[in-house]
N, CA, C and O atoms as CSV, one atom per row, in Angstrom:
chain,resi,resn,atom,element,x,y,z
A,1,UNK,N,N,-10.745,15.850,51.874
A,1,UNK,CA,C,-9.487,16.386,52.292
A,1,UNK,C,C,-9.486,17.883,51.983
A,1,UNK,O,O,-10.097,18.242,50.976
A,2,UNK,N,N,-9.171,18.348,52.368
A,2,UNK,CA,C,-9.060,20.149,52.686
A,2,UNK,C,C,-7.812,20.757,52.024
A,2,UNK,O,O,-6.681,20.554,52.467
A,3,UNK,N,N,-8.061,21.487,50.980
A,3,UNK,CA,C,-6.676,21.606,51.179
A,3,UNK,C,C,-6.768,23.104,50.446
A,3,UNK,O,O,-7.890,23.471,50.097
A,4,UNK,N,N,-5.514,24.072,50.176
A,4,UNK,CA,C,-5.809,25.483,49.702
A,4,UNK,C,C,-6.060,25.014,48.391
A,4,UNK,O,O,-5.615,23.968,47.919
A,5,UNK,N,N,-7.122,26.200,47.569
A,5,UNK,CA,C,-7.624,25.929,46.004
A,5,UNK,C,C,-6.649,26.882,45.308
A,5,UNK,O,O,-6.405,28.010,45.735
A,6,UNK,N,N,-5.896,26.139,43.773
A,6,UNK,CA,C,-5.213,27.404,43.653
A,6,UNK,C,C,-5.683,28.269,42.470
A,6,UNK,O,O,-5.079,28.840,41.561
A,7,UNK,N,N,-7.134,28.146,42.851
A,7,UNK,CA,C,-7.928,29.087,41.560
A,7,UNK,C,C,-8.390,29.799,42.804
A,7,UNK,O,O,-8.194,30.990,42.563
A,8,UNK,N,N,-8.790,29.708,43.744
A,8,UNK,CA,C,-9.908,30.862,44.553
A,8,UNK,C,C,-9.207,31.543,45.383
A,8,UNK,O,O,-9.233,32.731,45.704
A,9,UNK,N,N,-8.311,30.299,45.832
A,9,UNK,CA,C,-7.304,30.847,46.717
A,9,UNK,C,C,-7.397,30.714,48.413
A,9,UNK,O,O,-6.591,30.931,49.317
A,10,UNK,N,N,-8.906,30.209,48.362
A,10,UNK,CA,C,-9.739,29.289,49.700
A,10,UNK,C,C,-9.305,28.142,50.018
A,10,UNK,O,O,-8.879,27.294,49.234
A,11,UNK,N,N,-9.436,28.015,51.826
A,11,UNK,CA,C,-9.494,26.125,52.078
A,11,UNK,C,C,-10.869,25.727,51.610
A,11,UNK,O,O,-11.713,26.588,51.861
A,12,UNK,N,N,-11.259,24.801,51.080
A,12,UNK,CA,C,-11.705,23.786,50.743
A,12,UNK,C,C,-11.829,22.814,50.645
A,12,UNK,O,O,-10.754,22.372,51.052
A,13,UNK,N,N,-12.658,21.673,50.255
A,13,UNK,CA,C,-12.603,20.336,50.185
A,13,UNK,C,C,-12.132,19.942,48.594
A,13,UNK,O,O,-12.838,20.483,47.743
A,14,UNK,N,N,-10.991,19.038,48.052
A,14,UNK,CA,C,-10.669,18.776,47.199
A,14,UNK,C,C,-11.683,18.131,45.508
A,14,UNK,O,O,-11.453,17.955,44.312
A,15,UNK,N,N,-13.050,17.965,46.686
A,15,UNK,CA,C,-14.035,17.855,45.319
A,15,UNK,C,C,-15.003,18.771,45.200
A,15,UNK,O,O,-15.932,18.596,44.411
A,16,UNK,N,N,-14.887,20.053,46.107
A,16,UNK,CA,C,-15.605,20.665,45.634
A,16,UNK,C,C,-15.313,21.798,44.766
A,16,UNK,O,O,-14.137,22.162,44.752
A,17,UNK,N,N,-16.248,22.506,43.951
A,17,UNK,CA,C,-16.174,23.300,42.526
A,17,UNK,C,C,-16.252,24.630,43.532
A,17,UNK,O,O,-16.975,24.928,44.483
A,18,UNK,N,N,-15.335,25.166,42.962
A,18,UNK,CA,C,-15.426,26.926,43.866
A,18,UNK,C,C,-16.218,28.214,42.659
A,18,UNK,O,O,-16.575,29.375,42.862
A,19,UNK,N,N,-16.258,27.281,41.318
A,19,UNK,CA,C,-16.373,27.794,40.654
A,19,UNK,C,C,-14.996,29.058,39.412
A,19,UNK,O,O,-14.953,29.746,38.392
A,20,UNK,N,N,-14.120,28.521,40.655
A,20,UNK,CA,C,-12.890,29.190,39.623
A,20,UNK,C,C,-11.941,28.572,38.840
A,20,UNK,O,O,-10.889,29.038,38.402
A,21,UNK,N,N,-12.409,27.499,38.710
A,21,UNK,CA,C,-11.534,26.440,38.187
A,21,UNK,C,C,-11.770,26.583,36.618
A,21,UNK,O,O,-12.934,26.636,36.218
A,22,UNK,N,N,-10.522,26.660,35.547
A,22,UNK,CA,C,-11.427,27.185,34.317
A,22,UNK,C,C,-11.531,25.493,33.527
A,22,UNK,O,O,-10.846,24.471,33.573
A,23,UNK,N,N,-12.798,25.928,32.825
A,23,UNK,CA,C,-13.568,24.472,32.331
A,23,UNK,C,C,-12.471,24.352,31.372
A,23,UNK,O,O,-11.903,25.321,30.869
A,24,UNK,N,N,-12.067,22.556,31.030
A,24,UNK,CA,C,-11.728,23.036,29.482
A,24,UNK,C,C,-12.375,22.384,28.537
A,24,UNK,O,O,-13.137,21.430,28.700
A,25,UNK,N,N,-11.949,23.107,27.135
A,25,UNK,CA,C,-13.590,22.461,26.389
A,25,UNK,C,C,-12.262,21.741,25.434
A,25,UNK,O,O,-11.226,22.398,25.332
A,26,UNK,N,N,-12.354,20.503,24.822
A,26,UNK,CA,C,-12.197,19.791,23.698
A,26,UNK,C,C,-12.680,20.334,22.505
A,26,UNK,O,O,-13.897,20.164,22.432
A,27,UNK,N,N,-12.222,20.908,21.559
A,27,UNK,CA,C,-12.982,20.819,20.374
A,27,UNK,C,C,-12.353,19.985,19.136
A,27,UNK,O,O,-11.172,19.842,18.823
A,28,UNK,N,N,-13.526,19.485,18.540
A,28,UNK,CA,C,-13.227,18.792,17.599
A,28,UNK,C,C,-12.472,19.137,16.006
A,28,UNK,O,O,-12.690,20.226,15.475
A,29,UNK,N,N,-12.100,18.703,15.725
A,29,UNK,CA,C,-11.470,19.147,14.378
A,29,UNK,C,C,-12.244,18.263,13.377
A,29,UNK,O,O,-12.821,17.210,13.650
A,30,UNK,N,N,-12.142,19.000,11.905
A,30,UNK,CA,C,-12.751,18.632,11.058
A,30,UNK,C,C,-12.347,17.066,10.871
A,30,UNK,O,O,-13.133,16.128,10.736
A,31,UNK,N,N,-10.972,17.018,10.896
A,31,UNK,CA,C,-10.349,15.621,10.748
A,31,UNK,C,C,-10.602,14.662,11.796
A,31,UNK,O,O,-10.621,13.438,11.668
A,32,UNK,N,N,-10.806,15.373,12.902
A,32,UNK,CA,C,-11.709,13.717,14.477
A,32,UNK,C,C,-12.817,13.617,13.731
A,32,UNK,O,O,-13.098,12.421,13.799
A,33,UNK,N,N,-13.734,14.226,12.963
A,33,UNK,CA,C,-15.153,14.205,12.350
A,33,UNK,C,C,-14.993,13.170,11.384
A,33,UNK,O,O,-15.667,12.147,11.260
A,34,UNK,N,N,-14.083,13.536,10.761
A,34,UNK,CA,C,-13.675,12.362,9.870
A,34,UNK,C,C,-13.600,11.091,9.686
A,34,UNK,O,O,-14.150,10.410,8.821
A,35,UNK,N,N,-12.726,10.704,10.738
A,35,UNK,CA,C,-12.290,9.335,11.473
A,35,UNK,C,C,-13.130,8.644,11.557
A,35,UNK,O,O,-13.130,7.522,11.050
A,36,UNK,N,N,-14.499,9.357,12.524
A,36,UNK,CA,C,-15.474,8.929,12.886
A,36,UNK,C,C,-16.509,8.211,11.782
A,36,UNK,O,O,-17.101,7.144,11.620
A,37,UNK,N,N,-16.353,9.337,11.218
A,37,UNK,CA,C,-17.457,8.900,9.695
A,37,UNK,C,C,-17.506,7.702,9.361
A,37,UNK,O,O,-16.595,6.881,9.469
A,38,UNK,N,N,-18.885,7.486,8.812
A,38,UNK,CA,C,-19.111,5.927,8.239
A,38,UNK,C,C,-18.556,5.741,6.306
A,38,UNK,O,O,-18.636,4.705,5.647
A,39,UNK,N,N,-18.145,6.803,5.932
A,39,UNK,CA,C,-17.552,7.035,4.553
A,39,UNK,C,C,-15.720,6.601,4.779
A,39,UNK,O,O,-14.963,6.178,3.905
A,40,UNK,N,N,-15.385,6.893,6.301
A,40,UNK,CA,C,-14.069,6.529,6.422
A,40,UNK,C,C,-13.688,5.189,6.694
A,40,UNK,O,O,-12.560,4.710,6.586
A,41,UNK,N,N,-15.104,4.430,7.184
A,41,UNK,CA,C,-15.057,3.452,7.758
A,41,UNK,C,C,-15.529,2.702,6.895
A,41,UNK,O,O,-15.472,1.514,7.212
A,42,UNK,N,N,-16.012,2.935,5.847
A,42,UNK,CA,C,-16.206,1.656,4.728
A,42,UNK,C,C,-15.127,1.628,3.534
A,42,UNK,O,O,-14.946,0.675,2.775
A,43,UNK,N,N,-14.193,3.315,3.508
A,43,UNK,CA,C,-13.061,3.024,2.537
A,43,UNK,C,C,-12.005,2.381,3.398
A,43,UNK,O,O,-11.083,1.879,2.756
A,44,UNK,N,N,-11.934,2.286,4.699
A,44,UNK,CA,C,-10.900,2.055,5.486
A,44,UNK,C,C,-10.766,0.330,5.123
A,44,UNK,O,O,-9.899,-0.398,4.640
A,45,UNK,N,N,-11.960,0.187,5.582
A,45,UNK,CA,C,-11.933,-1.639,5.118
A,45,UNK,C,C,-12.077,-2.327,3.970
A,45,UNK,O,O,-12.378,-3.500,3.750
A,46,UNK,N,N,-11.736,-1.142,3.060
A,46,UNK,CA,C,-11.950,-1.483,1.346
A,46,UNK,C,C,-10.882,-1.488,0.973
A,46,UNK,O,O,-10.633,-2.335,0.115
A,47,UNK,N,N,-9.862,-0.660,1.377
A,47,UNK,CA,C,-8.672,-0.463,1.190
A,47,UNK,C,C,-7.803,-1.770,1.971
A,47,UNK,O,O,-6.910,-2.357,1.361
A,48,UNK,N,N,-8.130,-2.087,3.183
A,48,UNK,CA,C,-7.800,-2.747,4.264
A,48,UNK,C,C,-7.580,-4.520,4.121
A,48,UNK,O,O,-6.617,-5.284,4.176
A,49,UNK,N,N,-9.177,-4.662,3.892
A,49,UNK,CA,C,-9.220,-6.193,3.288
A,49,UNK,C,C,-9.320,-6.326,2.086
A,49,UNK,O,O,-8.560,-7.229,1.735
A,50,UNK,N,N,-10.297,-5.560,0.578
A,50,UNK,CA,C,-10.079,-5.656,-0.341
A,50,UNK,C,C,-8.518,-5.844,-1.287
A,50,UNK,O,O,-7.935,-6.757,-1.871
A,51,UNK,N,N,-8.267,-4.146,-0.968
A,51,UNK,CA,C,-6.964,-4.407,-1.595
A,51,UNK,C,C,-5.825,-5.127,-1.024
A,51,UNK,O,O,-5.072,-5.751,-1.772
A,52,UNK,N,N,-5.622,-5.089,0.341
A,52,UNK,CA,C,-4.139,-5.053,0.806
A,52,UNK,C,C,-4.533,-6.448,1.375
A,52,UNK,O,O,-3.526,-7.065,1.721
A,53,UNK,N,N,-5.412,-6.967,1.528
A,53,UNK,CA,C,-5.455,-7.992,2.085
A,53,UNK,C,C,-5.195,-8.230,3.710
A,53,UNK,O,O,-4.536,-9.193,4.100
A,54,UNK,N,N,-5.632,-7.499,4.391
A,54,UNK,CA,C,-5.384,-7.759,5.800
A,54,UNK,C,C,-3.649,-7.738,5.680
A,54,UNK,O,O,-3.298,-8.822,6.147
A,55,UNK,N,N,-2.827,-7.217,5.392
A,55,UNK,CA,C,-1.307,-7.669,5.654
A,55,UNK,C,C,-0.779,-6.115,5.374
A,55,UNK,O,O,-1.040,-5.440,4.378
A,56,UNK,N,N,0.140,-5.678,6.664
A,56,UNK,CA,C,1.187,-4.470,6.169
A,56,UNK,C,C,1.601,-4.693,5.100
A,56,UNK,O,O,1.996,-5.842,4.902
A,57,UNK,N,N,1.680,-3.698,3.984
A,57,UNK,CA,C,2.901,-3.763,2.947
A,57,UNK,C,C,4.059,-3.337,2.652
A,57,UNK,O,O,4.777,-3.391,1.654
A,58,UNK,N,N,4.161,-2.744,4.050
A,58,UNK,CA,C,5.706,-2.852,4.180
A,58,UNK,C,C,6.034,-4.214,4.849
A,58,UNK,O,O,7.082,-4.743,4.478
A,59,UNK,N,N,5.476,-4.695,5.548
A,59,UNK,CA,C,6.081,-5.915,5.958
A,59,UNK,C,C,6.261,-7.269,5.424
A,59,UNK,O,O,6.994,-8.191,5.783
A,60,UNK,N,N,5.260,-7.134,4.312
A,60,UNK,CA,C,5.205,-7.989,3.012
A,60,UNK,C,C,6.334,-7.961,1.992
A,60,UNK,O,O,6.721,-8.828,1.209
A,61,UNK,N,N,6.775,-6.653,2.234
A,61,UNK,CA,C,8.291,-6.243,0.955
A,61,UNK,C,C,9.404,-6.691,1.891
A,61,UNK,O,O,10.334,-7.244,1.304
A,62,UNK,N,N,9.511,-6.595,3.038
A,62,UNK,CA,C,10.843,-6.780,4.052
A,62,UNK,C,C,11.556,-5.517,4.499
A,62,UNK,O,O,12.782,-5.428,4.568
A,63,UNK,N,N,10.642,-4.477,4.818
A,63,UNK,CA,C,11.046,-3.226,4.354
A,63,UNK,C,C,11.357,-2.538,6.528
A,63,UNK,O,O,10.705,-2.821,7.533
A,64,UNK,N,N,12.395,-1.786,6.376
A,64,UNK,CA,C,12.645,-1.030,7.918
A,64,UNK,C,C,12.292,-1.846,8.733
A,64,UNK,O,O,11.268,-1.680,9.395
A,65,UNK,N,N,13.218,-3.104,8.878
A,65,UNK,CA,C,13.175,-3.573,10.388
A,65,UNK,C,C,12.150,-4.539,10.794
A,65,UNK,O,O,11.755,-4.678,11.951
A,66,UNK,N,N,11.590,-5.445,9.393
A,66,UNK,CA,C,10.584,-5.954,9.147
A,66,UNK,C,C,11.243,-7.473,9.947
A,66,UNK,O,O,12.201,-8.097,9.491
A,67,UNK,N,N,10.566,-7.815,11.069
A,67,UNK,CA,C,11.308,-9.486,11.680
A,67,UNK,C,C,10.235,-10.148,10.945
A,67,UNK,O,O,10.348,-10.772,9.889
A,68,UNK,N,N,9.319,-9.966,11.539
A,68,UNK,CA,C,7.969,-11.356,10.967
A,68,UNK,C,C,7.187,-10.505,10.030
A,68,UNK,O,O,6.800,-9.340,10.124
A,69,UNK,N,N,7.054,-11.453,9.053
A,69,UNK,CA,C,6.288,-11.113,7.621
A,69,UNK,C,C,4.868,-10.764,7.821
A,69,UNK,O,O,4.247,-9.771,7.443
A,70,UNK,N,N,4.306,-12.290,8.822
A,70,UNK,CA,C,3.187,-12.233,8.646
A,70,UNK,C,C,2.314,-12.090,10.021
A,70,UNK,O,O,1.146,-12.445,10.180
A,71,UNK,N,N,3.120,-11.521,10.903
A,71,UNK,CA,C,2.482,-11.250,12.453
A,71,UNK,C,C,1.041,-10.886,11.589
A,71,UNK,O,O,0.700,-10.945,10.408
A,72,UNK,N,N,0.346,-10.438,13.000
A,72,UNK,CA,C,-0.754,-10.272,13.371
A,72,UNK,C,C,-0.874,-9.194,13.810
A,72,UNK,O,O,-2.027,-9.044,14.214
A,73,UNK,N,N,-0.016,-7.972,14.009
A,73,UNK,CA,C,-0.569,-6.407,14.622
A,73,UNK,C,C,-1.552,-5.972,14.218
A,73,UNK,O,O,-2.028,-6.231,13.113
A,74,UNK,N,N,-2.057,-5.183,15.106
A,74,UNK,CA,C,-2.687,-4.093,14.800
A,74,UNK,C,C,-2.678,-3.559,13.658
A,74,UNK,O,O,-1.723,-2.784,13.634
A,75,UNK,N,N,-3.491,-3.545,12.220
A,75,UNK,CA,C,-3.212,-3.003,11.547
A,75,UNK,C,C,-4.102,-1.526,11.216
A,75,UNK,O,O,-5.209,-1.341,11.721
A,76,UNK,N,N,-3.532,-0.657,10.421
A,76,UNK,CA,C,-4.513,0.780,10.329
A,76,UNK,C,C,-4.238,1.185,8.685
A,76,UNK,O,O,-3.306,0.682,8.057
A,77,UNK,N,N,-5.213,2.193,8.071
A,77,UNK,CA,C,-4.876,2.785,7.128
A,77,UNK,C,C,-4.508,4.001,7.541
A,77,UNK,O,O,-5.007,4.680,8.438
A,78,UNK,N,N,-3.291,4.319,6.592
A,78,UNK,CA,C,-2.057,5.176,6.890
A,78,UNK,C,C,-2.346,6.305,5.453
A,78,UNK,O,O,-2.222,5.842,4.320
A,79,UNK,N,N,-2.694,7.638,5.638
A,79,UNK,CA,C,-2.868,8.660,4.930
A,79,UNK,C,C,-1.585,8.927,4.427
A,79,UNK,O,O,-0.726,9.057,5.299
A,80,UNK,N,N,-1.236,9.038,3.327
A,80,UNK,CA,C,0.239,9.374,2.712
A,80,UNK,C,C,0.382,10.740,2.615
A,80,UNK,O,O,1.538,11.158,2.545
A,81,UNK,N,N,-0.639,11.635,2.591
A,81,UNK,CA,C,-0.617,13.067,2.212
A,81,UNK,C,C,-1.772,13.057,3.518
A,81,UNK,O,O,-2.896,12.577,3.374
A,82,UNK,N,N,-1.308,13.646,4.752
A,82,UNK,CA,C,-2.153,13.926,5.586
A,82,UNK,C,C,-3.066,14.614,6.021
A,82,UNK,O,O,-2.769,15.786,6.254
A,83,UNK,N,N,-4.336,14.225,6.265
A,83,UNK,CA,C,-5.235,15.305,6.250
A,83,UNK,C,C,-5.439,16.639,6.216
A,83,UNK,O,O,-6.138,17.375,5.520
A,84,UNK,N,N,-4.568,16.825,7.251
A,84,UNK,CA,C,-4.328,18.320,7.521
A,84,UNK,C,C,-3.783,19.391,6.416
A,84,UNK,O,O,-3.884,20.602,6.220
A,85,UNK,N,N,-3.062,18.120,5.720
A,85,UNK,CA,C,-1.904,19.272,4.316
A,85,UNK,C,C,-3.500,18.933,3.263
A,85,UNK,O,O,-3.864,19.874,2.558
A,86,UNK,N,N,-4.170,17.894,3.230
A,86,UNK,CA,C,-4.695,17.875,1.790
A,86,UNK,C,C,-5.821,17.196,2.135
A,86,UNK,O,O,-5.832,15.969,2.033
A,87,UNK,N,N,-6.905,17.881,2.584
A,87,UNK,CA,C,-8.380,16.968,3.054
A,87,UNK,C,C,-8.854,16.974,2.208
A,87,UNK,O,O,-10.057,16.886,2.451
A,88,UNK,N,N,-8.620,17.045,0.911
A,88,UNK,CA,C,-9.706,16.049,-0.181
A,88,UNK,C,C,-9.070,15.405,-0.835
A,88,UNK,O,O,-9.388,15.316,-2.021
A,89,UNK,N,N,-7.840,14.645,-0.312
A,89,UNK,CA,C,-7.533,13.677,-0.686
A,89,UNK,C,C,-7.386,12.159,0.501
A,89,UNK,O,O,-6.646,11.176,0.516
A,90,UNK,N,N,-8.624,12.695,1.466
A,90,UNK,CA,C,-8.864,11.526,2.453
A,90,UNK,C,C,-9.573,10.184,2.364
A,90,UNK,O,O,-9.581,9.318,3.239
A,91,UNK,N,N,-10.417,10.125,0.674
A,91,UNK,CA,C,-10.586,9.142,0.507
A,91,UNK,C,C,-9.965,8.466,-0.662
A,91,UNK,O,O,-10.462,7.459,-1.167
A,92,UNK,N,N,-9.035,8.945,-1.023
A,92,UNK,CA,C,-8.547,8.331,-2.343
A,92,UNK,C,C,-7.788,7.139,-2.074
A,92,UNK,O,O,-6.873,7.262,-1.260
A,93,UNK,N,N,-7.955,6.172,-2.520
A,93,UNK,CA,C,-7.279,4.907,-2.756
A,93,UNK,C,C,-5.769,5.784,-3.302
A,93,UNK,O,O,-4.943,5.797,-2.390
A,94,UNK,N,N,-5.482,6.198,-4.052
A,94,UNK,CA,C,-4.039,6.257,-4.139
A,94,UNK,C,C,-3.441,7.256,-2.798
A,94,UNK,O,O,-2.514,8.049,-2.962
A,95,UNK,N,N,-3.874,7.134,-1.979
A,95,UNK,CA,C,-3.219,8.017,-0.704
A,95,UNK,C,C,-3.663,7.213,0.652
A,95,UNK,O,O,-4.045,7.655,1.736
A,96,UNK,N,N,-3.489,5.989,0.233
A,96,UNK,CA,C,-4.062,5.228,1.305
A,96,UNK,C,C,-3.284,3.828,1.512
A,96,UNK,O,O,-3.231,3.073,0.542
A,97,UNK,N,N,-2.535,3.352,3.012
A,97,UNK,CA,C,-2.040,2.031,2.047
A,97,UNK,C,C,-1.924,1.884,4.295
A,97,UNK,O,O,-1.651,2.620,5.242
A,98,UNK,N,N,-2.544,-0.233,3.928
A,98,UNK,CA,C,-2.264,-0.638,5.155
A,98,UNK,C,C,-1.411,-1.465,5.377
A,98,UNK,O,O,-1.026,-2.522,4.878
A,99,UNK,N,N,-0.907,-0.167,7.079
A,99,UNK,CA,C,0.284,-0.999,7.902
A,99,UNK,C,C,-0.185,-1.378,9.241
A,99,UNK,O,O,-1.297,-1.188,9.735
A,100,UNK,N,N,0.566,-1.791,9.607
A,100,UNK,CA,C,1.051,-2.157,10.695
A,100,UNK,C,C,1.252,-1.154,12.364
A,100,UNK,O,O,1.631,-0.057,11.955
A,101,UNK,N,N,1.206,-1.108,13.217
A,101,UNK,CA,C,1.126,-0.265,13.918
A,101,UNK,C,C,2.184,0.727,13.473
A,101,UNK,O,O,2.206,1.835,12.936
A,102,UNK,N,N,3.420,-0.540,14.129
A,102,UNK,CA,C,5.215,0.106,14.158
A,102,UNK,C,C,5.345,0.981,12.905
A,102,UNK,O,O,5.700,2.157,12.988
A,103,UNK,N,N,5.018,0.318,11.620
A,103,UNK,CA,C,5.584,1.301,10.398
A,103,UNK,C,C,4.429,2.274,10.042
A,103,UNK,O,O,4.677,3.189,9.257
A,104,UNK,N,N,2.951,2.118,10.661
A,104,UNK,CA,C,2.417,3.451,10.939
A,104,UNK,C,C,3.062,4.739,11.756
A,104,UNK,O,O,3.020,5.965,11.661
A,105,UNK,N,N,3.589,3.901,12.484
A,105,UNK,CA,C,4.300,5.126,13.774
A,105,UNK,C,C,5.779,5.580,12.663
A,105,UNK,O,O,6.081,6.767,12.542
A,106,UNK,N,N,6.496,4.588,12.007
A,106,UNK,CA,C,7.356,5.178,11.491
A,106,UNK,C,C,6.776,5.938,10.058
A,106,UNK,O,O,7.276,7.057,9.945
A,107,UNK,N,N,6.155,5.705,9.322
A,107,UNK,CA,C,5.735,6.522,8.497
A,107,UNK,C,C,5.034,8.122,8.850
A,107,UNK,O,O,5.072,9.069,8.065
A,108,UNK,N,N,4.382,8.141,10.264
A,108,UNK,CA,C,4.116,9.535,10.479
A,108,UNK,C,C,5.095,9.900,11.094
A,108,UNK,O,O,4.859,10.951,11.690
A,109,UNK,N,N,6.464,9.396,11.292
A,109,UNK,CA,C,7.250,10.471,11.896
A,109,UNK,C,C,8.275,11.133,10.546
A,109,UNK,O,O,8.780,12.250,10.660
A,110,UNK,N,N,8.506,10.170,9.147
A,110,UNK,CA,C,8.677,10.718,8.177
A,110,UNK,C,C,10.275,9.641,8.172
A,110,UNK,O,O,11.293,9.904,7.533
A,111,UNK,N,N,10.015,8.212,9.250
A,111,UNK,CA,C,11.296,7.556,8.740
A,111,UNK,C,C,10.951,6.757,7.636
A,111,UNK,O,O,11.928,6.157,7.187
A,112,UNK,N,N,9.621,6.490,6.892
A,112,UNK,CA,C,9.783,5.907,5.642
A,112,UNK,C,C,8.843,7.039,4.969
A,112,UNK,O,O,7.780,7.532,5.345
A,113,UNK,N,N,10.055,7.371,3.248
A,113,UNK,CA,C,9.763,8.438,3.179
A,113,UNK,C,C,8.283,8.254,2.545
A,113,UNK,O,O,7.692,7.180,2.656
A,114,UNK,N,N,7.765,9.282,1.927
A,114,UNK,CA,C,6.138,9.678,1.370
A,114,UNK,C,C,6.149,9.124,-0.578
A,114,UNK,O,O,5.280,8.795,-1.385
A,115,UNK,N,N,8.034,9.327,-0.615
A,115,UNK,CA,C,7.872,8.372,-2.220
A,115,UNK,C,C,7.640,7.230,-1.841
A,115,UNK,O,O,6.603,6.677,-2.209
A,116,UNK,N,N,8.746,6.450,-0.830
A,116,UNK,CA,C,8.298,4.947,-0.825
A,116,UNK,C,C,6.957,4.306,-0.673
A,116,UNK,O,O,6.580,3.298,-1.270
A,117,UNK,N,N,6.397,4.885,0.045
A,117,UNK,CA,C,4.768,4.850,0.513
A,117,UNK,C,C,4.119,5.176,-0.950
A,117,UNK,O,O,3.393,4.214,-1.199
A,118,UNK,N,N,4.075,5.910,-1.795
A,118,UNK,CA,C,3.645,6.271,-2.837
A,118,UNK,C,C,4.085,5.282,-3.605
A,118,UNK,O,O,3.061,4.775,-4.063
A,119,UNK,N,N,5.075,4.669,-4.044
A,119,UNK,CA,C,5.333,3.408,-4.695
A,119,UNK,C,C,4.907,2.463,-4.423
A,119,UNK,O,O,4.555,1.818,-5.411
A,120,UNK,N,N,4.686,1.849,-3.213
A,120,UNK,CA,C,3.792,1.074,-2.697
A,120,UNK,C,C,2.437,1.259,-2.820
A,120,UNK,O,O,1.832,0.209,-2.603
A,121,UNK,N,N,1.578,2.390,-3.140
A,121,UNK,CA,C,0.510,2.565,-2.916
A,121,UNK,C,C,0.148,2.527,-4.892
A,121,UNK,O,O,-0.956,2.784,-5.373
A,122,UNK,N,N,1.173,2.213,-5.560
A,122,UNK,CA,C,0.935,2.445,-6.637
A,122,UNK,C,C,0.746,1.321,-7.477
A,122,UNK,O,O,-0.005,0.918,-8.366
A,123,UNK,N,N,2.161,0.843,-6.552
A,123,UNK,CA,C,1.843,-1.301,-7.027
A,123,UNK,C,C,1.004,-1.740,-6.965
A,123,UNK,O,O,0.684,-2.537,-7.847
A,124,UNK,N,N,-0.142,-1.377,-5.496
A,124,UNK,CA,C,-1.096,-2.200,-5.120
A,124,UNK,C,C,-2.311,-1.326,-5.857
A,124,UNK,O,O,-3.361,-1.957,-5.976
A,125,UNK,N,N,-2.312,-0.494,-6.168
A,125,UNK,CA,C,-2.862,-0.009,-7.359
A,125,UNK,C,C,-3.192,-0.560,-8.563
A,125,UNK,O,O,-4.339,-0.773,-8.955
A,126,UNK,N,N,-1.898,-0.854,-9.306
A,126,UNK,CA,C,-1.972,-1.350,-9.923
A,126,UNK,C,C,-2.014,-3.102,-10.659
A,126,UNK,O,O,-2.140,-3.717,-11.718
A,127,UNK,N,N,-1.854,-3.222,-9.543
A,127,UNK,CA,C,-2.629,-4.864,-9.196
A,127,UNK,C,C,-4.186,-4.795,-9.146
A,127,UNK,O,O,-4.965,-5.590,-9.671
A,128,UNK,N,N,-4.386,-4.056,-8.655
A,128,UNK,CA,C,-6.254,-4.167,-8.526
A,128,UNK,C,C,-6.760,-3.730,-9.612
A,128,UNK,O,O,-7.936,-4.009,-9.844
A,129,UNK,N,N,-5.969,-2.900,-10.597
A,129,UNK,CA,C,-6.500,-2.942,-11.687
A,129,UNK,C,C,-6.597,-3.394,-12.745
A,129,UNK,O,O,-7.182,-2.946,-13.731
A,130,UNK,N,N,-5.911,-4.502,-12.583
A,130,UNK,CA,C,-5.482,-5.531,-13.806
A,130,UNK,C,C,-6.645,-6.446,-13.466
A,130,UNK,O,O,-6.832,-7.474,-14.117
C-alpha cells in the first residue's frame, strides 16, 4: 500500500525503510539485568517457597480486600525498598516478602504502606529463625 512517509516525506510502499525513520534502541537498566540474573532467581524461590511457603502474606493475614485466603494467583517477590532507591538491598531477605499479583500491584502503588510490608517481612523473619 502506498502511502506518504512522514519521515522522508515521499510516496512509498508502507514496508519499505526510506531510511528516515529513527531506530529506537531499548536500553537496559541495571535493574532488567537483575531480574534476569540467576542470583535473583534462586533468592526469589528461597524466599518464595522456603520461607513464605508458596502463599501471599498478605492474604494469609486477611489484609486489603483479601476474599480467598488461599487462591492460587500468580504469585511474585515484592522488593519493599525498591531497587531503584536502594540496589544493594536486592537480595536481602528482610526486603523481600511474597504476594500475590493484586497486592503486588497495590503495594507498588504505595496502598499498603512500606511499614506494614516491613512488619510482615519481619514476622516471617522471625519465624525462620527460630
Amino acid at each position: 500500500m502506498l502511502r506518504s512517509c512522514k519521515y522522508c516525506g515521499r510516496i512509498h510502499d508502507t514496508k519499505y525503510d526510506c531510511g528516515k525513520k529513527p531506530k529506537s534502541f531499548k536500553t537496559r537498566t541495571e535493574a532488567d539485568r537483575f531480574r534476569s540474573s540467576k542470583a535473583w532467581q534462586n533468592k526469589r524461590d528461597e524466599i518464595k517457597n522456603d520461607r513464605d511457603r508458596c502463599l501471599c502474606q498478605i492474604c494469609i493475614r486477611l489484609l486489603h480486600n483479601t476474599a480467598n485466603q488461599y487462591t492460587f494467583n500468580k504469585l511474585s517477590v515484592h522488593h519493599n525498598t525498591p531497587l531503584e532507591e536502594d540496589y544493594d538491598r536486592r537480595l536481602d531477605n528482610d526486603n523481600l516478602l511474597t504476594t500475590c499479583d493484586y497486592h503486588h500491584e497495590l503495594a507498588e502503588r504505595g496502598e499498603i504502606t512500606r511499614e506494614e510490608i516491613q512488619q510482615i517481612i519481619d514476622e516471617q523473619e522471625a519465624k525462620r529463625g527460630k
